[in-house]
Wavefront OBJ file of the C-alpha trace (Angstrom):
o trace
v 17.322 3.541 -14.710
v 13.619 2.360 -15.994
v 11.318 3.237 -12.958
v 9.076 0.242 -12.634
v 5.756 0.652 -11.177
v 2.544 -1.193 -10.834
v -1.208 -0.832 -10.087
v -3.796 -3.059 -8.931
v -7.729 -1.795 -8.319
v -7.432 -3.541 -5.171
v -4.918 -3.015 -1.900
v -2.809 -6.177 -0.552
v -6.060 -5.909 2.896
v -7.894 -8.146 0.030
v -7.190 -10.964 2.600
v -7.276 -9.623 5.890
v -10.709 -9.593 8.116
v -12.805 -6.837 7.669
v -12.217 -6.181 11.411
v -8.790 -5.538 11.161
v -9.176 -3.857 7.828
v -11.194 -1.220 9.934
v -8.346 -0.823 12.597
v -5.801 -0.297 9.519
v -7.576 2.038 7.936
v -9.018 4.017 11.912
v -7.460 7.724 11.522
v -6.412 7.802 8.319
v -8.018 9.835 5.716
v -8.619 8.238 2.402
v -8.205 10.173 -1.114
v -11.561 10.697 -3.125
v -9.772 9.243 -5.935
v -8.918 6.106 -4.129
v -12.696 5.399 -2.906
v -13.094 2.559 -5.297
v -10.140 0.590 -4.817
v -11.241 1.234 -0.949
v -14.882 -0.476 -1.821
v -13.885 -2.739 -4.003
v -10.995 -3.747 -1.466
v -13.388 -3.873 1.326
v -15.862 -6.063 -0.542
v -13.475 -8.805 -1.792
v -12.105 -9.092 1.976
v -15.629 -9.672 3.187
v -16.453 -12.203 0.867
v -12.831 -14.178 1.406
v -14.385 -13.711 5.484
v -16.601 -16.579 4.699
v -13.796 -18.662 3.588
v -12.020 -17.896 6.273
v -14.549 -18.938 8.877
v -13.634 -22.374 7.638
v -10.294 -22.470 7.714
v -10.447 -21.343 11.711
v -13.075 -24.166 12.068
v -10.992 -27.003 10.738
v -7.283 -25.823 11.879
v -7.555 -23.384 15.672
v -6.817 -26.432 17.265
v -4.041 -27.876 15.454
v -2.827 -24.431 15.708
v -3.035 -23.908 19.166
v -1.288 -26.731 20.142
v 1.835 -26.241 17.344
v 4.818 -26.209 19.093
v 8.230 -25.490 17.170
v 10.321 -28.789 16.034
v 13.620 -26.237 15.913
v 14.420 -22.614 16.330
v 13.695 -20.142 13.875
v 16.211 -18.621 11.440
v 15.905 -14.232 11.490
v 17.340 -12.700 8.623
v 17.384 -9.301 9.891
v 18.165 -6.210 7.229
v 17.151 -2.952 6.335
v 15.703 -3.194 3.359
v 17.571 -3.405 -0.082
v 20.295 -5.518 1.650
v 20.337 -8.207 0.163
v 17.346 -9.811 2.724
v 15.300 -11.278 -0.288
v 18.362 -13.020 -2.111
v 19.321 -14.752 1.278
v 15.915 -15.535 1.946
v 15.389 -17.329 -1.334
v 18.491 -19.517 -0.856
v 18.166 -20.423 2.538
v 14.778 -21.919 1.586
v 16.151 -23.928 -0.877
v 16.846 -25.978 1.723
v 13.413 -28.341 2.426
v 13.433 -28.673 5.694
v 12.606 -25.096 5.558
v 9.784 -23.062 6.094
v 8.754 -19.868 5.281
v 5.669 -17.461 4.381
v 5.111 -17.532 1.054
v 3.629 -14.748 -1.150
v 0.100 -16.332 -0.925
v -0.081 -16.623 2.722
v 1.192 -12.757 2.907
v -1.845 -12.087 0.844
v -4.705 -14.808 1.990
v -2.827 -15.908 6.020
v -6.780 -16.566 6.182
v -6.983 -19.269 4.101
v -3.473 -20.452 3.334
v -4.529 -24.190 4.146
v -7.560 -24.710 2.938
v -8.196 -22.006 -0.172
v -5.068 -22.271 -1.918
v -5.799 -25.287 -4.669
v -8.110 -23.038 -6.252
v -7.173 -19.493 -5.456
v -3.437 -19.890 -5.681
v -3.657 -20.492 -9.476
v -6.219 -17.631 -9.960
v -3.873 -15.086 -8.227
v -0.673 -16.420 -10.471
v -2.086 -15.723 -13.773
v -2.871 -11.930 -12.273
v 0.131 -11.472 -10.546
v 3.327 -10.475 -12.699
v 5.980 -13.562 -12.653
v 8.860 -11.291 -11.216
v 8.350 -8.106 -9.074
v 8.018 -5.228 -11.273
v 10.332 -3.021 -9.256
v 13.525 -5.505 -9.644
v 11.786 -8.695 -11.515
v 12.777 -11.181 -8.610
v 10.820 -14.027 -8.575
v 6.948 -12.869 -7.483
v 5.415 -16.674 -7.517
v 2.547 -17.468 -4.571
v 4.985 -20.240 -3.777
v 8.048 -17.892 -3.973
v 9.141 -17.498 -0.230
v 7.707 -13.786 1.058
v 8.839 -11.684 3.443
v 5.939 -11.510 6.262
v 5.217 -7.956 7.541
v 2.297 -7.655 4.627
v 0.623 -10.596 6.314
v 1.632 -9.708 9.774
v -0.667 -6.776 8.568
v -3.453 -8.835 7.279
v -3.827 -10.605 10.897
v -3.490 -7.671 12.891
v -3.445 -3.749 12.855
v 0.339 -2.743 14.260
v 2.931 -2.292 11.430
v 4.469 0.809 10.110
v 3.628 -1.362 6.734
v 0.640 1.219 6.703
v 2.744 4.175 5.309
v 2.589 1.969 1.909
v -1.292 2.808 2.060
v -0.961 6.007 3.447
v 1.961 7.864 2.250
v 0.837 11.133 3.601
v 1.119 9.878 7.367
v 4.332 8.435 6.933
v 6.238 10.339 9.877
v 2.925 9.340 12.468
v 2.937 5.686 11.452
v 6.827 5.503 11.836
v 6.606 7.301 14.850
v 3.683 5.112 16.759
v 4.333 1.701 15.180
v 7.767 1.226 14.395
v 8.792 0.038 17.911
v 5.815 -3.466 18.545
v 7.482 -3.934 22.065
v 5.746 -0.873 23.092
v 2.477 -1.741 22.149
v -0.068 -1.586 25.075
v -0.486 -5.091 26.883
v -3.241 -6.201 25.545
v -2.465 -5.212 21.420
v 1.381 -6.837 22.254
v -0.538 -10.365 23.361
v -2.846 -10.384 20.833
v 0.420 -9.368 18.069
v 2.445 -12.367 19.261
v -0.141 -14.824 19.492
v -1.215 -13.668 15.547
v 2.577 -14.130 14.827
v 2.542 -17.525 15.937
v -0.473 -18.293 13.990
v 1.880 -16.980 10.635
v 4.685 -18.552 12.395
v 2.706 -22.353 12.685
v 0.626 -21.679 9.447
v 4.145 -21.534 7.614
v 5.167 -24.755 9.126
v 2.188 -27.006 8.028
v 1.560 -25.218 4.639
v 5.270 -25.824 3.343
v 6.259 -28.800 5.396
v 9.350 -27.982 6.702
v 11.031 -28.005 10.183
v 13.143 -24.591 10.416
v 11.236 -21.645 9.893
v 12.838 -19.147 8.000
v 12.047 -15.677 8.579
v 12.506 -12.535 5.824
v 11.689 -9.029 7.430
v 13.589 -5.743 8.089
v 10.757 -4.573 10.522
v 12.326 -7.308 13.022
v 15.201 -4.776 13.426
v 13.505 -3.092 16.200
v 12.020 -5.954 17.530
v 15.038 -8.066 18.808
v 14.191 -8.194 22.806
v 10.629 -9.157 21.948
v 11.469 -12.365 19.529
v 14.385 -13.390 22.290
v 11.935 -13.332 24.673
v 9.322 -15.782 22.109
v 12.200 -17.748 20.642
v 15.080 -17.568 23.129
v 17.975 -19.744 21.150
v 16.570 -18.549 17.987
v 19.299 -17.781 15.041
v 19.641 -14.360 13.823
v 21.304 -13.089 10.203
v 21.769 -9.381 10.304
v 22.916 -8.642 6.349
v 24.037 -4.951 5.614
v 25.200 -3.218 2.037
v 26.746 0.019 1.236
v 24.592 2.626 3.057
v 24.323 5.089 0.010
v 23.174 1.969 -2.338
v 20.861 1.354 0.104
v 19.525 4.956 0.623
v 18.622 5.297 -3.156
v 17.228 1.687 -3.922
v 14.729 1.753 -1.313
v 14.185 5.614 -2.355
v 13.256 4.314 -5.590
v 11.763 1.573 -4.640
v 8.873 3.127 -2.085
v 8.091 4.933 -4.846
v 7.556 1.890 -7.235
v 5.770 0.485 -4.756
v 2.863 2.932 -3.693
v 0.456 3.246 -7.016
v -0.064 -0.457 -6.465
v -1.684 -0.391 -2.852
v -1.868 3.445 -1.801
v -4.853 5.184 -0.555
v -3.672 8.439 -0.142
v -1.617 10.152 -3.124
v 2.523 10.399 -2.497
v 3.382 14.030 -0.431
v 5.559 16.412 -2.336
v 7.591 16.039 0.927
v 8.117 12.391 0.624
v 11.629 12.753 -0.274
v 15.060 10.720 0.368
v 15.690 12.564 3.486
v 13.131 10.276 4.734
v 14.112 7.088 4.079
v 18.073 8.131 5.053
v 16.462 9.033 8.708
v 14.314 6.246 8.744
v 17.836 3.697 8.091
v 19.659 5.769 10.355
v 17.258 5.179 13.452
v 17.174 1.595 12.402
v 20.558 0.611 12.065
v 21.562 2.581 15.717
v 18.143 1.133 17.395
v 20.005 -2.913 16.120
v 23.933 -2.226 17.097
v 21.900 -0.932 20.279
v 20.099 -4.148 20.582
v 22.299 -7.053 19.623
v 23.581 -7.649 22.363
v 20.209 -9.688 23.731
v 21.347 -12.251 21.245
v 23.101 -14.655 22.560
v 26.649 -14.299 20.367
v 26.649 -17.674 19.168
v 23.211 -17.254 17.752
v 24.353 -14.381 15.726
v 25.835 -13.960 12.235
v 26.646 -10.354 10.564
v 27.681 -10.367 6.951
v 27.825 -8.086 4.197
v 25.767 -8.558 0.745
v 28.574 -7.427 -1.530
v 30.363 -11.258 0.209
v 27.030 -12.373 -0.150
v 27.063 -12.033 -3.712
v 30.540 -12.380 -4.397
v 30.993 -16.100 -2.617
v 27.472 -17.377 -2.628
v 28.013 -20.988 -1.918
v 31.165 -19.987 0.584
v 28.853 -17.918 2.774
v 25.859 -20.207 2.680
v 28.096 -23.048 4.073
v 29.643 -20.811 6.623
v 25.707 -20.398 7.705
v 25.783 -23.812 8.517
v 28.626 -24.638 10.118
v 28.131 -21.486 12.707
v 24.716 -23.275 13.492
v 25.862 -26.813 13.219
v 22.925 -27.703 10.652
v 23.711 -30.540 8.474
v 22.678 -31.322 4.645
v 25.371 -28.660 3.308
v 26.535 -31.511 1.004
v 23.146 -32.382 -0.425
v 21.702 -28.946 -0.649
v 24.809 -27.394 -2.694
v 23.660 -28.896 -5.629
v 20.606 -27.297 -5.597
v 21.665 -24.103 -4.548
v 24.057 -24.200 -7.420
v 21.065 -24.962 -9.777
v 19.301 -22.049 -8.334
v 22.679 -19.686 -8.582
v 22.836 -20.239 -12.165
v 19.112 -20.225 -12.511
v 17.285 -17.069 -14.955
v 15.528 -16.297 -11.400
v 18.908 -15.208 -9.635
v 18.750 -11.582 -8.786
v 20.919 -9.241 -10.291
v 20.982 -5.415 -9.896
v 20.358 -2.668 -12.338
v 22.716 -0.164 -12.213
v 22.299 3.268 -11.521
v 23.396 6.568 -10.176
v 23.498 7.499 -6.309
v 22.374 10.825 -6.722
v 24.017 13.404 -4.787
v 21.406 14.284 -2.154
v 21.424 10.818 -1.471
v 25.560 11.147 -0.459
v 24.362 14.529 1.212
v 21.696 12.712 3.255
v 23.910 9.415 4.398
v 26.751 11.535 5.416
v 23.973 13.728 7.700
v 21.878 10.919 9.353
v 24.726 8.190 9.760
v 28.036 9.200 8.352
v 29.702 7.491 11.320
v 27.157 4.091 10.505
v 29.193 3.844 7.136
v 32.741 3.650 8.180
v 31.389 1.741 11.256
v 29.411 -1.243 8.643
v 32.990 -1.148 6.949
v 32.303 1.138 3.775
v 34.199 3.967 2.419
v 32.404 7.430 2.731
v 31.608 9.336 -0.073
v 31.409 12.500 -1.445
v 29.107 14.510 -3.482
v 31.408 16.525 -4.487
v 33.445 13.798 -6.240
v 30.290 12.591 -8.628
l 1 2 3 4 5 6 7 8 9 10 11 12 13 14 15 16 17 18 19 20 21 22 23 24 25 26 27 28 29 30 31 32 33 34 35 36 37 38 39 40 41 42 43 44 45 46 47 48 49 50 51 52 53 54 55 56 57 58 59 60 61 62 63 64 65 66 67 68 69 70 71 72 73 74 75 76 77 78 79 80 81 82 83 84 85 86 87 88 89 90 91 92 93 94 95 96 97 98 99 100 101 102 103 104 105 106 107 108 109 110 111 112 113 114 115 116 117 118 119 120 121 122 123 124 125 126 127 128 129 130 131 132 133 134 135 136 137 138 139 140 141 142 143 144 145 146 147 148 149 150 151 152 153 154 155 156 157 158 159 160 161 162 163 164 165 166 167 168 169 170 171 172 173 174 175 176 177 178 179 180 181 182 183 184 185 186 187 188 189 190 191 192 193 194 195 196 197 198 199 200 201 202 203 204 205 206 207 208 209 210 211 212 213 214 215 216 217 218 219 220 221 222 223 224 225 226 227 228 229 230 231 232 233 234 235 236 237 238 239 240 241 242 243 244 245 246 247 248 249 250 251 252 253 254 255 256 257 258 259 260 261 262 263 264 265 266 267 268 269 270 271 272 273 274 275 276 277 278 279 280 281 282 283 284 285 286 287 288 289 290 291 292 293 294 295 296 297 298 299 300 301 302 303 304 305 306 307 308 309 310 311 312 313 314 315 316 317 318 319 320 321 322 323 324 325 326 327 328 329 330 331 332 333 334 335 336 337 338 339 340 341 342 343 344 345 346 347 348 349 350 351 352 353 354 355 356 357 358 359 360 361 362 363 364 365 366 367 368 369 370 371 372 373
């Protein structure tokens, strides 16, 4: 497989406040080498801060008063699931909203900065993510823990700028619920914000929402959104394992401030799905049943338009009829994401069958062996 990997002289904290880009960056050491990016980083942000100023002027209000028109949709995953591909054809639907890749970058100045800035970030961003070329557009919908970062300080979204504290970030930011009091207020009512910001910038009804860090989060969005609709979409554990392996590791030269630890290996990421996937079959049941669907991608992908209509009918939306042309367009579309192939190595099989060889059999796939490659 062709490793794909990227680099940009700045970090994705471009748009956040240089307050917050403070708190991000409080008690982590950053690499001599990375120093400019840092500066250069740090001075773009401040100069978007005046922009933003205006944007808060014109829209706190209308803001603070937003109230929800439906319940949100949560398409909860680990990542490499299949989360993105779901996302991108639920929001074919337009009564949908959803973050998009801009307001991930700028959530500052999403709706009043975009008719000029929108087009300048397109012809410098790539037109399909280098790591598995889906569709990277500022419209394209975006899952939202990158701009849940640029509006406030508590994500383990940090490890992608500081690879070297990976185990601490997991460790202190992985569960929001147990924030202190004051941080958990303050990270709901900036999720909100993203939530309301979403709504007016795309104009639809249902929000849609994209993001595997909501795993561990389940009792705390009940509580916001109490008959909200949940999608938990799983894949072969081993797949999974070695994609996102590969994955990280496309990912960090484009926003890291720290270089990659010799020690950041799969074992990692197989602990890190392991303690996910038990902290959600732990946590489901403060769903409400009815507002819960669990699917696998391999259906996903095999009977597109079967399990999209299923979606529906389990949460009695309408429109089915009139959206399956377009999501028939968008299934035959250049854009629809395929998968390269390529080998699970065996420490990945090693690592699986460690940290959650009884997850596999449990999520309904057959176990492997390393022995058998």
């Amino acid at each position: 497989m062709r490793q794909k990997r990227f680099s940009f002289p700045v970090t994705t904290l471009i748009g956040t406040s240089l307050k917050n880009f403070v708190l991000i960056c409080k008690g982590h050491t950053i690499g001599k080498k990375y120093y400019v990016k840092l500066m250069l980083t740090f001075l773009v942000s401040g100069i978007f801060g005046i922009f933003s100023f205006f944007e808060w002027l014109i829209w706190r209000r209308r803001l603070a008063r937003f109230k929800p028109t439906e319940q949100p949709v949560f398409i909860i995953g680990f990542w490499r699931s299949g989360t993105t591909l779901l996302h991108n054809l639920l929001c074919q639907d337009p009564r949908s909203a959803y973050t998009t890749t801009f307001q991930t970058v700028f959530p500052h100045l999403t709706l009043t900065q975009s008719w000029w800035l929108k087009p300048l970030a397109n012809t410098l961003l790539p037109s399909g993510r280098p790591f598995d070329n889906v569709s990277w557009r500022m419209d394209s919908p975006q899952e939202e823990e990158f701009g849940l970062m640029n509006l406030q300080p508590d994500s383990i979204y940090k490890f992608f700028l500081f690879p070297e504290d990976f185990d601490d970030i997991v460790e202190q930011e992985l569960f929001t619920a147990n924030l202190p009091g004051g941080e958990l207020k303050y990270w709901k009512k900036r999720y909100r914000e993203m939530y309301a910001k979403a709504v007016f910038n795309t104009g639809g009804s249902r929000y849609i929402s994209k993001n595997p860090c909501n795993l561990t989060r389940l009792g705390l969005l009940v509580e916001m959104y109490p008959d909200a609709k949940f999608i938990f979409i799983h894949r072969d554990p081993y797949e999974v394992v070695e994609s996102l392996y590969r994955f990280i590791l496309g990912i960090f030269p484009g926003v890291q401030l720290q270089d990659v630890p010799a020690d950041f290996t799969r074992e990692k990421v197989a602990f890190l799905y392991g303690k996910i996937i038990r902290t959600y079959l732990q946590d489901r049941n403060l769903i409400d049943p009815q507002n819960l669907i669990e699917l696998r991608m391999e259906d996903l992908m095999e009977d597109t338009a079967g399990i999209i209509r299923n979606i529906y009918e389990r949460f009695h939306y309408d429109g089915i009829d009139d959206l399956s042309p377009t999501l028939e367009q968008y299934i035959a579309g250049e854009n629809y994401p395929g998968h390269e192939p390529y080998a699970i190595e065996a420490e990945t099989i090693r690592l699986v069958n460690h940290h959650m060889g009884d997850l596999v059999s449990y999520l309904g796939y057959k176990t492997k062996s390393r022995f058998s490659l």
